[in-house]
C-alpha positions as CSV (number, residue, x, y, z in Angstrom):
1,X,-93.0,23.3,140.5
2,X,-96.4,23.5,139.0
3,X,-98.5,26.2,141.0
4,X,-102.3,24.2,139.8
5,X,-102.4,20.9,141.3
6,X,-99.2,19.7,141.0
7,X,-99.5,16.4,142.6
8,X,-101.8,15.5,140.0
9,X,-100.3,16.4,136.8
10,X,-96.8,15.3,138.6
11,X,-99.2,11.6,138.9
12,X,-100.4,11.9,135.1
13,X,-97.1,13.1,133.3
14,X,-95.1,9.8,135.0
15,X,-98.0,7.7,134.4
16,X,-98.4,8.6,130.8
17,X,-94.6,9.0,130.4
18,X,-94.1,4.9,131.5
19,X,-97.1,4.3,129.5
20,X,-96.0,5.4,126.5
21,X,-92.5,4.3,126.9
22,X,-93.7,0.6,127.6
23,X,-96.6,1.0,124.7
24,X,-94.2,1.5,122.1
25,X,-92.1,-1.5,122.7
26,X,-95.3,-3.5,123.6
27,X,-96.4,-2.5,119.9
28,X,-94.9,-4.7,117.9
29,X,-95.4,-8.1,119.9
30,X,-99.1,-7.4,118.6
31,X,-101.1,-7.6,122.3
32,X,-104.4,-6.3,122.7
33,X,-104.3,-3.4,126.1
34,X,-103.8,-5.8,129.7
35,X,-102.6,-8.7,127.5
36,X,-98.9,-7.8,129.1
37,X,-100.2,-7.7,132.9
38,X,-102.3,-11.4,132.0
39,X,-98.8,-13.2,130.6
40,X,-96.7,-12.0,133.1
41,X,-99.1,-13.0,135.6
42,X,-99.7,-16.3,134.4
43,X,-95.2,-16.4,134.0
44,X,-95.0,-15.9,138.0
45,X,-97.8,-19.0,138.1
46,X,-99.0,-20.8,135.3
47,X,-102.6,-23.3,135.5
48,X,-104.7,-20.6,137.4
49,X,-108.3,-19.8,137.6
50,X,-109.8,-17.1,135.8
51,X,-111.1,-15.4,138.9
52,X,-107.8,-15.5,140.0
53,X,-106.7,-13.1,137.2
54,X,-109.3,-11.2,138.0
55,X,-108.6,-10.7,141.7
56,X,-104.6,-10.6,140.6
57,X,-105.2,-7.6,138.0
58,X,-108.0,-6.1,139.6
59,X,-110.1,-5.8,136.3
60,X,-113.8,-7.4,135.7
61,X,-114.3,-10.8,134.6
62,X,-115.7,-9.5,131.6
63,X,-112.3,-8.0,130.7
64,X,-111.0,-11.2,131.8
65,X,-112.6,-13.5,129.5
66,X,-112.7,-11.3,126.5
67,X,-108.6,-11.4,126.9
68,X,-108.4,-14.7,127.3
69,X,-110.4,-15.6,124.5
70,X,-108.4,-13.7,121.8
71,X,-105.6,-15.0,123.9
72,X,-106.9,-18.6,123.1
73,X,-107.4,-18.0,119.3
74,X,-104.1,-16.4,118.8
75,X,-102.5,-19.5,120.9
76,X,-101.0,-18.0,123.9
77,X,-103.0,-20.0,126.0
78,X,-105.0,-22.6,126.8
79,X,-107.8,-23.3,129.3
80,X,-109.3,-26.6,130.3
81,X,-112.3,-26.6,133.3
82,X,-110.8,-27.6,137.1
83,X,-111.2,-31.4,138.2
84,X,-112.5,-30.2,141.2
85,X,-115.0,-27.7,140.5
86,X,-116.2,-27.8,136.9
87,X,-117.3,-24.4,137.0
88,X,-114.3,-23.3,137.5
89,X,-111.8,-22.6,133.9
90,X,-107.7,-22.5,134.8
91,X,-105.7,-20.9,132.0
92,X,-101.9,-21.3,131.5
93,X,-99.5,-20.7,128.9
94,X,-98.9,-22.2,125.6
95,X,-95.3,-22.5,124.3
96,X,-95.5,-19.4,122.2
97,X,-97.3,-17.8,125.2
98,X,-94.5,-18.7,127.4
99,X,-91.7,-17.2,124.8
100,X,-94.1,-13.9,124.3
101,X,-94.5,-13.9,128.0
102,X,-90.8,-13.3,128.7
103,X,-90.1,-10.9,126.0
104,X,-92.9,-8.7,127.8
105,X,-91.0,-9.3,131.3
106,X,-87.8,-7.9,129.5
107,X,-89.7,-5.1,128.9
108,X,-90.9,-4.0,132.0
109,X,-87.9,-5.3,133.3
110,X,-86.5,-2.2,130.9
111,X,-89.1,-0.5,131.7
112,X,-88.2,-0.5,135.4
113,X,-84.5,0.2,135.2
114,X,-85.0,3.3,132.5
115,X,-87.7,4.8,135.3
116,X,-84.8,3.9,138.7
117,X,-82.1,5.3,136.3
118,X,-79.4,7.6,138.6
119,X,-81.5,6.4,141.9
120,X,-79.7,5.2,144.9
121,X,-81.4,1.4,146.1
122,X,-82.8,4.4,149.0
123,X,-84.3,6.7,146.4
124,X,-86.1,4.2,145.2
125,X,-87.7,3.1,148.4
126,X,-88.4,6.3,149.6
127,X,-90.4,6.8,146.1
128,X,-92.1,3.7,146.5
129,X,-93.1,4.3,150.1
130,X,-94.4,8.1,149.2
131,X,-96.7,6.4,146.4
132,X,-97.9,3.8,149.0
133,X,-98.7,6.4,151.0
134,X,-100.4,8.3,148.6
135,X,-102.3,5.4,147.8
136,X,-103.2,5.0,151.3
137,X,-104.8,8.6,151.6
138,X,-106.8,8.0,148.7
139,X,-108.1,4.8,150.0
């Protein structure tokens, strides 16, 4: 075990290790960086607000609305304003948004079972709840 802060580069090597794993097969569906997180997002419930994805992704409505408009131009969605509340823009998939959208589930779906490979079902949860707590110290 790593002598020098070995929590944090034991953080940093999984983090870059799933990274790069999922970057590489995320190359070639041609996604711009958080594209991924928006689809699948808008896969688990499709017509939201933007402020939603916002909220959902924890990310800046800046971030937000630059995605979604190369997301608009290269037809993975589409956004029309709220009946409601004018002010507010809902996006949801296109077609080819859909389609795109469940190849990048199958990859974190991948993604997921490369990372729990050789884990018992109470590996994994004992994992998870160690990050939660981790998270919870931080916090």
């Amino acid at each position: 075990m790593e002598k020098n802060f070995p929590i944090e580069k034991a953080i940093i090597s999984l983090i870059n290790c799933y990274k790069n794993l999922v970057t590489k097969k995320m190359r070639p569906l041609g996604l711009y960086p958080g594209q991924d997180m928006i689809l699948l997002e808008l896969l688990k419930e499709d017509r939201i607000a933007q402020n939603q994805l916002v909220v959902a992704l924890c990310v800046d409505h800046s971030t937000i609305a630059k995605s979604i408009s190369r997301m608009l131009k290269s037809g993975l969605v589409r956004t029309e304003k709220s009946t409601k509340d004018k002010r507010i823009t809902l996006v949801s998939l296109t077609p080819k948004g859909t389609a795109l959208a469940k190849q990048v589930e199958e990859i974190w779906q991948e993604a997921e079972q490369n990372a729990t490979a050789d884990m018992s079902d109470e590996e994994q949860r004992l994992f998870i709840e160690m990050i939660d707590h981790i998270i919870k110290n931080f916090n």
